[in-house]
C-alpha positions as CSV (number, residue, x, y, z in Angstrom):
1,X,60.7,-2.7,-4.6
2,X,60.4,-6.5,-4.0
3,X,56.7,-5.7,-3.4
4,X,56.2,-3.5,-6.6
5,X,57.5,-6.6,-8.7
6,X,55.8,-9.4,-6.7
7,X,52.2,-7.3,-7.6
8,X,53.1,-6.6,-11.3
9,X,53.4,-10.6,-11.7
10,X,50.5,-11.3,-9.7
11,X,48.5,-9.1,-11.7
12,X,49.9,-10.1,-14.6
13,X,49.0,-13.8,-13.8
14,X,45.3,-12.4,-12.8
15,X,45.0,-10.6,-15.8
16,X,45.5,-13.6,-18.0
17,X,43.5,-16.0,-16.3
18,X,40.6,-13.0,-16.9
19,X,41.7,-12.7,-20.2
20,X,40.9,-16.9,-21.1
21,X,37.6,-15.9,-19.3
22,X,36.5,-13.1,-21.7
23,X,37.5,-10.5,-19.6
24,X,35.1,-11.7,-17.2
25,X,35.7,-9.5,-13.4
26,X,37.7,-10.9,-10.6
27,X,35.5,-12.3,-7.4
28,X,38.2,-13.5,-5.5
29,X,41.6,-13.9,-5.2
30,X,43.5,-16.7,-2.6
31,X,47.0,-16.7,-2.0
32,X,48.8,-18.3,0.8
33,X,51.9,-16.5,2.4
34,X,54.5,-18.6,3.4
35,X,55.9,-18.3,7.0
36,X,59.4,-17.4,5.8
37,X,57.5,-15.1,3.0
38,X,58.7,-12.0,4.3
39,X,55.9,-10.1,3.9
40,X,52.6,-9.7,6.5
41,X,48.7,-10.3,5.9
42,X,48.2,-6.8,6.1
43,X,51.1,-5.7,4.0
44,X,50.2,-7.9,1.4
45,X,46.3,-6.4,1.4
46,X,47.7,-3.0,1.1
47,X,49.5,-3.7,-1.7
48,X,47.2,-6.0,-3.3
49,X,44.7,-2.9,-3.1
50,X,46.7,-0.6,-4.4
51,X,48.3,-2.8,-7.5
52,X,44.5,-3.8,-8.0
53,X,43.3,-0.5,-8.4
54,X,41.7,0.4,-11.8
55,X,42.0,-3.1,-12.9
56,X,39.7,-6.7,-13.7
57,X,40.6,-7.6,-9.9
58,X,39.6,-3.9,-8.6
59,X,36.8,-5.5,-6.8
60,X,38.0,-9.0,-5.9
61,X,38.0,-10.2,-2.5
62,X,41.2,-10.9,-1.5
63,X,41.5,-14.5,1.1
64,X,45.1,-14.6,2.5
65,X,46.3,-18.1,4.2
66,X,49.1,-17.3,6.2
67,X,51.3,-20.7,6.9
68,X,53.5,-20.6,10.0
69,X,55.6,-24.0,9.3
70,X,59.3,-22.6,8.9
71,X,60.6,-26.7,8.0
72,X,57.6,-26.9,4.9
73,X,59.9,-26.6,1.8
74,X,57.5,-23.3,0.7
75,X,57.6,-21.4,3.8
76,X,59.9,-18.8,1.5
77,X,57.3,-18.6,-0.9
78,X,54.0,-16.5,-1.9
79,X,52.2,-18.7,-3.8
80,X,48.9,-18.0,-6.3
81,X,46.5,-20.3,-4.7
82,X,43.3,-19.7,-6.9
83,X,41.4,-17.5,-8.9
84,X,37.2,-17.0,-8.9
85,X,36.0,-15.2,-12.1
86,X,32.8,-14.1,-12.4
87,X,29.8,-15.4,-13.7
């Protein structure tokens, strides 16, 4: 469930940034996952794919930045790291 909600906001975020872009496609998404995030690489992709789907960030390469300090003060975090839109 925490994953179903995490997506909705992402894409949510994603589709707004579009949206100041004139609905211009996604080319890549980068996110960083922080060590204490909860949530693997992997698990994230799957998800990402599959909350994507049918959507302005269908398409979008996803680059994932996995942190592994548990002292950094966003190692609980999942944090929206950038946005490419198209040309």
């Amino acid at each position: 469930m925490h994953e179903q909600s995490l997506m909705k906001d992402l894409m949510e975020k994603i589709t707004s940034v579009s949206a100041n872009e004139q609905n211009k496609p996604v080319d890549a998404v980068t996110v960083r996952l922080g060590a204490l995030s909860h949530i693997s690489a992997d698990h994230f992709r799957e998800h990402f794919a599959e909350a994507s789907r049918g959507t302005i960030a269908e398409n979008a390469n996803l680059k994932i930045i996995v942190l592994d300090d548990i002292n950094d003060p966003l190692a609980q975090e999942i944090i929206l790291e950038s946005i490419e839109i198209a040309e």
